[in-house]
Structure formats: C-alpha cells, structure tokens
N, C-alpha and C positions, 0 to 999 in steps of 0.2 A: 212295138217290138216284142219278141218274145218275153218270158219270165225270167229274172235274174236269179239264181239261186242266194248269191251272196256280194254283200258288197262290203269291206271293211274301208272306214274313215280312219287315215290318221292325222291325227291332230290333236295341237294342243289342247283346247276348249272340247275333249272329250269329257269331259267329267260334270264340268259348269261352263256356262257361257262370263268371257271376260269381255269380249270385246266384237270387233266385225265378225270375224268367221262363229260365232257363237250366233249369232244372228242369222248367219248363210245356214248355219245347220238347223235353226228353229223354223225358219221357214219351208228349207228342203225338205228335211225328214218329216214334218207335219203334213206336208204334201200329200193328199190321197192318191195323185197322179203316181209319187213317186212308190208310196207305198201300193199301187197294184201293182207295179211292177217287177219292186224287188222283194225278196222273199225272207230274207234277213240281212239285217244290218247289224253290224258292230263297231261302235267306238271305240279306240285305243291310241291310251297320248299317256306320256309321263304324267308323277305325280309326284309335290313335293310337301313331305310331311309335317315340314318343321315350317311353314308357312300356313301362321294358327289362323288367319283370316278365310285363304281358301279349303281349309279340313272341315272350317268351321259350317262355309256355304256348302260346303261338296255333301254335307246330309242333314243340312237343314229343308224344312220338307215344302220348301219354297221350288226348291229344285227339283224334286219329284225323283230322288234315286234310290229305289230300294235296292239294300246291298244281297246278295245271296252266299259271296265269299269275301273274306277280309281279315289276310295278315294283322294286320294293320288295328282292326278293330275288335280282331277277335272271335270272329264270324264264318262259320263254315256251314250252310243248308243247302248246298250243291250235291248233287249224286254223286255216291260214292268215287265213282272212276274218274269222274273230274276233279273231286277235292282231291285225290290223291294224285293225280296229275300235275295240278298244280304246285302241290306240297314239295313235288320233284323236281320241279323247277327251278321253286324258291329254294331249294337245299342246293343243287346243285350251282345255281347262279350267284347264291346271294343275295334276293331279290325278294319283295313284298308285291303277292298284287290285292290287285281292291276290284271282285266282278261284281255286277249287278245291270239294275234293267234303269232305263229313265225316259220320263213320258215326253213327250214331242208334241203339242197340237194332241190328240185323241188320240197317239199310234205310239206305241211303247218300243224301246229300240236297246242292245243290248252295248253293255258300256265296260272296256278293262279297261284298268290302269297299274300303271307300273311304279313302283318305288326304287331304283336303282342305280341312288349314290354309293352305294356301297356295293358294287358289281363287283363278283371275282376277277381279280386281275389277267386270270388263262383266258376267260371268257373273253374280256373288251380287249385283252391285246391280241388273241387271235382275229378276233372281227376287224379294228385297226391295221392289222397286217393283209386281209382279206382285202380292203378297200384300197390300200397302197399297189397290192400288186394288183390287180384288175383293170382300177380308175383314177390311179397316180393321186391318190385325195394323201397328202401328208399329214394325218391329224394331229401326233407332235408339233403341229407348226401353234394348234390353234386350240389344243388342248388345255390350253391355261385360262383359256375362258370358257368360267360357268356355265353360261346358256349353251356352247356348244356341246358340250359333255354330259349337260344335262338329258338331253333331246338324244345325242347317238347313243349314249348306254342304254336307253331304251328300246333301241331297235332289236335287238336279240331275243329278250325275254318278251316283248310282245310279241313277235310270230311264230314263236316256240305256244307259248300260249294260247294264239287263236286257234292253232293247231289242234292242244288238246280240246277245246272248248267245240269245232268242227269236224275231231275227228269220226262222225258219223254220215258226218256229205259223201257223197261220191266222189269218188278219183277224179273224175272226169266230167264233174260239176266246174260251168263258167263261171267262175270266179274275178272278184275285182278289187282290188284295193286300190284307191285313192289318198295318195299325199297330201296334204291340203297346204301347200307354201312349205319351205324349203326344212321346218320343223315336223315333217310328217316323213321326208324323205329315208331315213335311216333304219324304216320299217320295210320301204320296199329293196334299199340293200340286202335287207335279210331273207327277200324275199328271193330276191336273187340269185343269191348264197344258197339258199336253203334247196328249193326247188325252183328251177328258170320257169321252166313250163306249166304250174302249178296256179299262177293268178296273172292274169290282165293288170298291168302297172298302170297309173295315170298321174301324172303332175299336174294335179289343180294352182294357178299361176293366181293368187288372191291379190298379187300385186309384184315387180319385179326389185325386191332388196336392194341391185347395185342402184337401179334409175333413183330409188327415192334418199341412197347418201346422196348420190351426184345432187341430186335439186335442193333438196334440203340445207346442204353442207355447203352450198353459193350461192353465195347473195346477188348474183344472178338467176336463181331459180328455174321455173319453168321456160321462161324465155330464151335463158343460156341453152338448158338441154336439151329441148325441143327443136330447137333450131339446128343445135348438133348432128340431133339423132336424124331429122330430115337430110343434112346435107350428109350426113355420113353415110347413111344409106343409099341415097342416089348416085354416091361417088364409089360405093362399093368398101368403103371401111368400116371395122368393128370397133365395139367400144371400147375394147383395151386400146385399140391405136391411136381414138383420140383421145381418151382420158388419161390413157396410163395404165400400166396394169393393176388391179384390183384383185388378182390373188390371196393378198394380203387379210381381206376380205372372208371371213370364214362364210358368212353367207352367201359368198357369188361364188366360195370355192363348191358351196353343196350344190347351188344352182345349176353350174358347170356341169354338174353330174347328172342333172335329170334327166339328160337328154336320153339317160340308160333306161328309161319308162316307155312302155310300149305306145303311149300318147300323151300329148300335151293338151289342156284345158287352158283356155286365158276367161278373164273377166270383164274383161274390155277389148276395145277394138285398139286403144296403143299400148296394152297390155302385150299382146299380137308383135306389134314393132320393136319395141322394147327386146322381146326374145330372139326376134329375129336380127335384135342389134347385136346379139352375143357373137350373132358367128359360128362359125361350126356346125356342126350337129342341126341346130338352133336355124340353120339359115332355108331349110328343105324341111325337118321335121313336121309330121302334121302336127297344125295346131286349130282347135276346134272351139272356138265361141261360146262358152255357156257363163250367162251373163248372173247379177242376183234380181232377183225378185224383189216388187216392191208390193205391198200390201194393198190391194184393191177396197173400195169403200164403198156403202151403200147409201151413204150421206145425203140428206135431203139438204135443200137450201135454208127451209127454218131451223135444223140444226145446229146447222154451220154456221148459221145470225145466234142462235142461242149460245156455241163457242165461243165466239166474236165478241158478244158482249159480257162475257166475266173476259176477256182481255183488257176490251174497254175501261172498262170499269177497274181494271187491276191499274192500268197505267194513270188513273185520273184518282186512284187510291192517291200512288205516289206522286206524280208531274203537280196534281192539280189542277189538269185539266184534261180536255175529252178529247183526243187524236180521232183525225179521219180515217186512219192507215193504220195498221198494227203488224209489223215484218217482223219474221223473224231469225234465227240463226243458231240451231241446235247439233254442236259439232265439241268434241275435244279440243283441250284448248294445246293444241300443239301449232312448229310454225309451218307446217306443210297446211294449214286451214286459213293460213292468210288473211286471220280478221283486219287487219290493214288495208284489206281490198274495199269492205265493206265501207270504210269510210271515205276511202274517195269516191265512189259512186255517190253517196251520200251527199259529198261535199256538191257536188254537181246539183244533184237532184233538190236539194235545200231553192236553189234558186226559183226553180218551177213550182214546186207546194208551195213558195210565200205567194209568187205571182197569184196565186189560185186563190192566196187563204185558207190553205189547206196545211194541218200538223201530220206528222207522223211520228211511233215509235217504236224502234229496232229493240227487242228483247234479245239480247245473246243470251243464251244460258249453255253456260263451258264453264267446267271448272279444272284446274290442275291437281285437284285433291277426288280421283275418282267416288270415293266412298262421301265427298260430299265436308261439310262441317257439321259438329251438333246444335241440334235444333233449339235446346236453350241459349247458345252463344248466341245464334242466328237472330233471335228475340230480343237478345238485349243491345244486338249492334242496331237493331232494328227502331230501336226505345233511344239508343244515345246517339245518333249522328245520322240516322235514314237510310240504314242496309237496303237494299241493292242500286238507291238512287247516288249514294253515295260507300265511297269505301277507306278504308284505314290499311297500312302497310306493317304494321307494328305489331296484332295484337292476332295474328293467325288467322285474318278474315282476307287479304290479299297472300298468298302463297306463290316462288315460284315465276314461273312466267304469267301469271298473271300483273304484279306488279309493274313489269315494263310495258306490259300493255294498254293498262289504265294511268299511268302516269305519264307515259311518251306519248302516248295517241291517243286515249278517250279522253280525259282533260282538257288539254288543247284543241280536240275537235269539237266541245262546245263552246268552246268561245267566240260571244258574235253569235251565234244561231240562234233563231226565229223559230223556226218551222219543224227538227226534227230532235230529237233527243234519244239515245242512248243509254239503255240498261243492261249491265252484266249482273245478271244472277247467276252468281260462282257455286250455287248449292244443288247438287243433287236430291231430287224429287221435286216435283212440280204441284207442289199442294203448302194448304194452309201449317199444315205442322210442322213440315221443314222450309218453308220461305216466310213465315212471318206472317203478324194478326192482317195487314193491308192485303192480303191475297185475298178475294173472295172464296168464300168455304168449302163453293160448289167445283172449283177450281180442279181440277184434272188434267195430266199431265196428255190425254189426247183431245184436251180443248185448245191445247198449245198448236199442236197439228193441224185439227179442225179449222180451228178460229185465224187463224196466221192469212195473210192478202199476199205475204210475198215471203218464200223461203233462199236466203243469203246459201250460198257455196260455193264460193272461187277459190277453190283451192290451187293450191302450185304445185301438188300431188293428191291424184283423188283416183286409184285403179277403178273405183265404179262410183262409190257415194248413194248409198240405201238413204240416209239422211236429207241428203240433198231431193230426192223425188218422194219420201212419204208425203209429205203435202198435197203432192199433183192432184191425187183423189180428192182432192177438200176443194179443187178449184183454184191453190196460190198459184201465184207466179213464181217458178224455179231458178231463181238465175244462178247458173252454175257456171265455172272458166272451161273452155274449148278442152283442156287437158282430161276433165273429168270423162270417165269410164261408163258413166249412165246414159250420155249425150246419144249412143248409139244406139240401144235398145231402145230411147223413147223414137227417134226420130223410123227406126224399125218397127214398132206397135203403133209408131200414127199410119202407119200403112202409106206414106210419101203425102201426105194432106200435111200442110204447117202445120206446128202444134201453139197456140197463141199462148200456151202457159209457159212455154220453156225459152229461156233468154239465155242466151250464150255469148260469154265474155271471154274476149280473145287478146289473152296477154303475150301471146308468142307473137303477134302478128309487127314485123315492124314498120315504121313509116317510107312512105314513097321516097325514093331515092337511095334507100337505107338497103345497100347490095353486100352478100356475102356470098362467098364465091365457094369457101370450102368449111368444113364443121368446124376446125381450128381457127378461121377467122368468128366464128359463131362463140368461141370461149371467151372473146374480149368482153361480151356483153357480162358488166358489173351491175352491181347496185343504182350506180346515179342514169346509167342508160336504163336500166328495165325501170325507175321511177320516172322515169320521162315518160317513158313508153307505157305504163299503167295511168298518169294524168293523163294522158292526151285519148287513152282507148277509154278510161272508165266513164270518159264524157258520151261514149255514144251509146254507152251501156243505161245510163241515168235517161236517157233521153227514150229508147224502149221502153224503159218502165214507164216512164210519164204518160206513155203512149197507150199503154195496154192497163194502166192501174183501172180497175171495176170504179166506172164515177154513177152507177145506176143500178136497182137491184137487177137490171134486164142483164147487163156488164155479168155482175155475177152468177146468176144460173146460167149463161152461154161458157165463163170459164169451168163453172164448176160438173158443165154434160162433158165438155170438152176434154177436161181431165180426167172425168172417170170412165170417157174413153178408150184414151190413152192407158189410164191405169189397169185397167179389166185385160189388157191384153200386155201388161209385164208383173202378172200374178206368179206365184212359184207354181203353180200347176200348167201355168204357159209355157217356163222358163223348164221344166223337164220335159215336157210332149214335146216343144219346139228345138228344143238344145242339148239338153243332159244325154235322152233315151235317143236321139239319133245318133250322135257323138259316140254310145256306147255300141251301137248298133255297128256304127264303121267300124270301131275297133273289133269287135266280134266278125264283122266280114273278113 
C-alpha cells in the first residue's frame, strides 16, 4: 500500500512493555515490513509517577528510552517551539509529560506520556460532559474507579500534545491512530472532539473485557460461554439479553463506545464473534482480522538436541532421573490459563508412557509474583526442602494463587504416578542465578522454547496466545483449547495442509445426546457438567499426543521442518503485508 505519514499507538505499554500488548508492539514496531510503510510512529499512554517500580524501568537503559522532554525529570532538549508547547499545556491542564524516542528491534519510534492525576477539574469535567452528551458514557457512574479515571484524564492532554509534537505535517496528511483495547480509547474521544476529520480511528480488540468477566467469573467457563455466544448468535440475541446487562461494567461501558472508530481490528477469529455478540453497531461494523505474530526460527535439529539436553539434564538434576519427554507450559499464573487442564490430559497420558516405559516432565514456569522471588531466598529454599521440586506455603515461596494450586491439584496429582512428574518454577528468569545451583549454567531461558517436545495452553480465555505458538519454530507440539485465538492464523499459514504440531482441545464440545436449544439453556452448564465434560474430552486430547510424540530422531526433524513452516509464515512481517497494511488500505479506500 502506499506510505503512511503517521500512525499514533495508544496504549498502556507506551513507555515499557508490562505484558501481551507490550509484546504486540515489540514485534510490530520492530517490523521492517511495517516500518517501510509508515513514516512515523508515536506512542502515547498514561503514566503513573508515584509507582517507583515502573519510573524506575521506564529509564532504566534496558528499555532503550531516551528522554528529550520531562516535567517529570527535569529535562527539556526539544526545540524551542515544542518545549514551549508543551509547557502550555502542562500549565494550562495541570499535567506532566515525559517525550522521548525508544528503540524497537533496530527502528526507533517516538514515545509521550502523560502524568494526569491531577488534571484541571474545567478540563476533565468539560471532556466528561462532551462524552455524556454525544455517547450517553455516564462517567459519574464509574469515576470512583482508579483505573478508569486513570486512562480517561489522559485522553485530553495526549492529543493536545501529539498536536504540538505534529504540528509540521500537513493538514491533509492520512493519519491514524490506533486504540489498542479499551485503555487506548479516550485518545480517540479526543480525537473526535478535537477534529472529526483530522485521523483514521481504529479499535485494535487485543481481547474482548465483558467475554473474559463472563468466563472467568463461572465456573462454567469456556464451555458455558461458548455455547452461549453460538447459540445466541444463531438465534439472533445479544449478550446483554442473555447475561444481563453489563453496563455496570465500566469496561464494556468504553467498549460500547468503540464502535465510534472509523474501523475495528480483532485478533482472533472469536475475537470477531465476541464483538459481533454486542449488537448494535457491532453487528455490521467492519471488522478486519489482524492477528499477532509469532517469532520465526532458524533452528537446526542439533540445536534443538543441544536445548533438549540442559532440560534433560535439568530435570534428572532434580527427579533423579532422565525423562524421555520434556513439556512444557510457560503462561501467567492466572485462572483464565487453566493449568488444571494440564493435568488431566496428563492424567490420561501417564497410562500410555508406563505402557511404553517411557518418563515425562511438564516444567510450568508461572508465577503470581510477576517480578519473580529473590535469588538468594530461591537458594536457600533450594538447600532446605528442593525448590522447585518441592514447595512451602508459609515462607513467601508459594504466593497467592499459586498456593491452591499446588496444594489442590499438583500434590494430589502425584500420587500413584510412575511415569510423569510435575514442576512449578514460580520464579521469574530461566537461568542459574535465579533458579538455583541444580539448573545447568548454560541454561537459557530460549533453551526452555528450543528444547520443549510439547507446549501446554488450554486456556478458557486466550484472545490469540503468543506463548502458546513460540515453540512451533522449535518443532513442539502446541496443544492449545479450541477457544484460543492462534488456532486460526496457524491453520491459515499451513496454507489448508494439517499442521501435525498443532493439537487442539475442545472443552465446549458436549457429549452425544447432550441438546441445547437456546443460549439460556447453555447457562446451566456448572462446574460439575464442564468437569465431566473436560474428563471425558481431555482423554482424546492425551491420545493425539501419544500419537504424534517424536519416538525417532526422523520424528523430529519432520516436526521441527514442519513447524518452521508454519512459523515462517506467522512472522510480524507477514502479519503486516497480509493483515495490518490491507486493513489500513480499506480503511483509507
């Protein structure tokens, strides 16, 4: 497509990467694809001061962000008519920003941010007032929560600001800003507001906020809403009608609102249904496919054996003995990631490896303490009781949801087993000096990837799952649940040939005889019906795997051409030429 002049991101993870969308931006923006295309890019996402953790990463030089202006820090090396631009800003708003440049992959991209909790009251009660009468958004309703207020008093002073920072473009330069999830949305309010006709709006859908209360929040899960949203759709009902209204909801109140964007982006294909469950707007609206990328690999097979064996070797550090199989499962440990899936396949598959004489074992590494434990705790739990083969509740080494998860379900699930065993390493970094002397030294946290036969991911909310497909390139076997958002980009980059690495488990599916007529009979399914319904399906899931596990090095160079296939064609240089730069192209026609 032509050249973009400009495209601004907003979003949270404008400063540092925290999480998923921090990832979407490292792969995108690093894109050569995407950087021939566009001509400048700008970040801009709130910023919160008095959170000494993220000030402290936001210029630590891990991050790569040189500042050029900074209330904040004290810092003004911007040409004069911008620093005073700015300065007029922040006087008149009340407001702090923080500009500067930060590096992406080789390609340097430019970054605001905003500081505005202490916005002039004329400022955010006029904008408030602006949204009420336009888009009926009541923010009174939902103004008492922080995250909400945090994210909309941002929207003013950042497009006040791109402004100054752009005002040398042309009038009539195509312009774009991108929402990224429903925390990006209050920049194109302003944009709105400001000037209608001035940028191309887009609602990037990273995942849809009401679907993931609803699954989350019932212990019905995926099962329950899936079946919902199928029957609700075919019968022509929205998801207020069957769940109830969700107004209440400040995030499905912004979502409502998107539909004020000149296009919609999803990231998955029931990303797509999801939206089109809201109704409204929502039910016609275009919505355009741009999936994430997963990182393509040049991985030879002695490699991948050299990976393989610091795994080996790591697990016969701990077990004491040498596994055939080394799987693994590298996910936050939240309950939308279902590591309870894991171990009923597991429990199935134990059968098959004794039959064989064959050991396996599953590495999780999740922890509920993002930033991890410290490395000399890590050492000495490691010295008194066998950290990570073993864990304690008491002494800040189980946190959180990890607790009920090692104590309801990984305990119990060895008892009796032969054949397979089970490790949670709850610590962040995949190396000898924060997991303890038994790691091998050479140990590297993309030996974890490389070296892996089988990557775990059934989740009961996964809008796409980056995680779940970086393996593909190494040759694992992917087993992800039907629900997950990747399932359709691979089975689109196998080009319609099966993909023998990708295993797909289907926890919505119910048994023969098992009829629902309408989405309201689909809300009965509980906890003890979707545990039925998870025993009986994760048997035919364990039985795949037996099928396809590499018993021969021929096994694995066919899965490991196989995969990098498949992966060479869900690269982020794919994922713009094929998705992003069309998508922008319609909306430009």
């Amino acid at each position: 497509m032509s050249h973009i002049p400009l495209v601004v991101h907003a979003t949270h993870e404008a400063g540092l990467k925290l999480g998923g969308i921090g990832a979407v931006l490292d792969g995108l923006l690093g894109s050569p694809a995407y950087n021939a295309a566009v001509g400048r890019t700008i970040l801009v996402g709130p910023l919160n001061p008095w959170n000494a953790v993220e000030m402290e990463r936001l210029t630590a030089p891990a991050n790569r962000l040189r500042l050029i202006y900074s209330s904040i820090h004290g810092i003004n090396q911007a040409a004069e008519p911008l620093g005073r631009a700015l300065q007029a800003i922040e006087a008149r708003m009340n407001v702090r920003f923080v500009y500067g440049v930060r590096s992406f992959g080789e390609h340097t991209h430019e970054v605001l941010l905003v500081d505005a909790g202490g916005i002039a009251a004329q400022t955010i009660n006029s904008y408030k007032f602006y949204l009420w009468q336009h888009w009926g958004l009541s923010c009174n309703q939902y103004e008492g929560n922080w995250e909400f207020s945090f994210y909309l008093n941002a929207g003013e002073p950042l497009y006040e600001a791109v402004e100054a920072i752009t005002s040398e473009m042309s009038a009539g330069a195509e312009c774009h800003i991108i929402a990224h999830e429903w925390l990006g949305l209050p920049v194109v309010f302003s944009a709105r507001l400001r000037d209608p006709g001035r940028y191309k709006t887009i609602f990037y859908a990273h995942e849809m906020a009401t679907a993931r209360l609803l699954v989350e929040g019932h212990s019905g899960h995926d099962t329950r809403f899936y079946n919902a949203l199928r029957l609700g759709m075919a019968h022509g009902n929205r998801l207020d009608e069957v769940f109830g209204d969700q107004s209440w909801f400040y995030k499905h109140a912004l979502i409502q609102r998107a539909g004020v964007c000149d296009r919609l982006f999803a990231v998955g294909d029931l990303v797509v249904d999801e939206l089109r469950f809201l109704g409204g707007v929502f039910s016609a609206a275009p919505i355009d496919l741009v999936y994430n990328g997963a990182p393509p690999s040049a991985l030879s097979l002695e490699q991948k054996l050299a990976s393989r064996e610091l795994l080996l070797q790591y697990a016969e550090n701990l077990l004491h003995y040498r596994p055939d199989y080394v799987f693994t499962h590298v996910t936050r440990m939240v309950p939308s990631k279902a590591l309870w899936r894991d171990l009923r396949v597991l429990e199935h598959l134990e059968w098959t490896l004794a039959a064989e004489h064959k050991r396996a074992v599953l590495f999780i590494v999740s922890t509920a303490v993002p930033a991890g434990r410290r490395a000399e705790d890590v050492f000495r739990w490691e010295e008194e009781y066998g950290w990570p083969v073993v864990h304690r509740g008491d002494n800040g080494d189980l946190r959180d949801i990890e607790v009920d998860f090692y104590y309801r379900l990984l305990e119990p699930f060895h008892w009796g087993r032969q054949a397979i065993r089970v490790v949670l390493v709850n610590q962040f970094g995949w190396e000898r000096s924060r997991c303890g002397r038994r790691m091998p030294e050479a140990m590297r946290f993309s030996d974890l990837r490389a070296g892996s036969d089988l990557e775990f991911g059934q989740s009961v909310y996964e809008p796409f799952g980056i995680a779940q497909v970086e393996p593909l390139s190494a040759g694992a076997l992917c087993v992800v649940s039907n629900v997950c958002g990747c399932i359709g980009f691979v089975r689109r980059a196998a080009g319609g040939r099966p993909c023998p690495n990708l295993i797909v488990a289907d926890y919505t599916q119910l048994p023969d005889g098992w009829n629902l007529w309408s989405a309201w009979d689909a809300l009965r399914v509980d906890q003890p019906i979707r545990d039925g319904i998870e025993a009986r399906n994760s048997w035919f899931v364990a039985q795949q795997i037996a099928d396809r596990l590499p018993r021969s090095p021929g096994d694995r160079r066919r899965l490991l051409a196989e995969g990098q296939r498949v992966a060479a064609e869900m690269s982020w240089d794919a994922v713009v030429e094929d998705y992003l730069l069309p998508a922008l192209a319609r909306l430009q026609g």
